[in-house]
Steps between C-alpha positions, in 0.01 A plus 500: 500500500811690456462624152222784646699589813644874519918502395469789843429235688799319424865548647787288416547250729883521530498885569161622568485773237128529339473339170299772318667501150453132406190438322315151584506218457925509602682439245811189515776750481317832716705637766514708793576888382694533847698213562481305128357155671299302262148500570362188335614288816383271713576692801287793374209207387179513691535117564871506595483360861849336677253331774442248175646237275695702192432812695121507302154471567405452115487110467570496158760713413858341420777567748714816478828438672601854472239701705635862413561476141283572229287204380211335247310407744108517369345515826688800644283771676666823617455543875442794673613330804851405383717750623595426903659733681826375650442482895699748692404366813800278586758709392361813709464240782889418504559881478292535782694247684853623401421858618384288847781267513766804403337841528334763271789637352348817401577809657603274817819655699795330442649519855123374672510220257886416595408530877161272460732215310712508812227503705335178299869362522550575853169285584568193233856448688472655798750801651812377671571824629176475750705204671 
């Protein structure tokens, strides 16, 4: 259960930083050293889980509309799981396609890059002067 579990094993689950100094069981009101989020959440709750009803596994428990704030809840169980990385992916994916779709801008020669965008415009609408 989670009273036995490691606090190195923990890390805050809305900024990833370890959760070494808080002894176990969390207290209601413990908080994140870093960022000063409030531990004793559902979100950072081994059976916290938005794939279910209420967002929790545990059956029994009464609803907590508020899953980021501090709460009573008795059958809370620090996760070491909580903390998700947000995913990079998509926004490194529309970089990728901006730098395909306009250029790399870095150390790129301003007078190639003028005479490619002609080029690119000279084959969307054609050349009238070839006529």
């Amino acid at each position: 259960m989670g009273f036995t579990m490691a606090a190195q094993e923990l890390n805050c689950w809305k900024c990833g930083t370890p959760v070494r100094e808080e002894p176990l069981p969390l207290q209601r009101l413990a908080e994140c050293r870093h960022c000063r989020a409030e531990l004793h959440v559902c979100r950072m709750c081994e059976f916290y889980d938005t794939a279910v009803a209420r967002f929790c596994r545990e059956p029994v428990a009464e609803e907590v509309h508020e899953k980021e704030r501090a709460n009573f809840c008795g059958y809370f169980v620090a996760s070491p799981a909580a903390y998700v990385a947000p995913d990079s992916a998509p926004a490194e994916q529309a970089q990728r396609d901006l730098e395909r779709l306009f250029g790399d801008e870095s150390g790129a020669d301003p007078a190639s890059d003028e005479d490619a965008a002609r080029r690119q415009l000279e084959r969307l609408f054609g050349d009238d002067d070839e006529t």
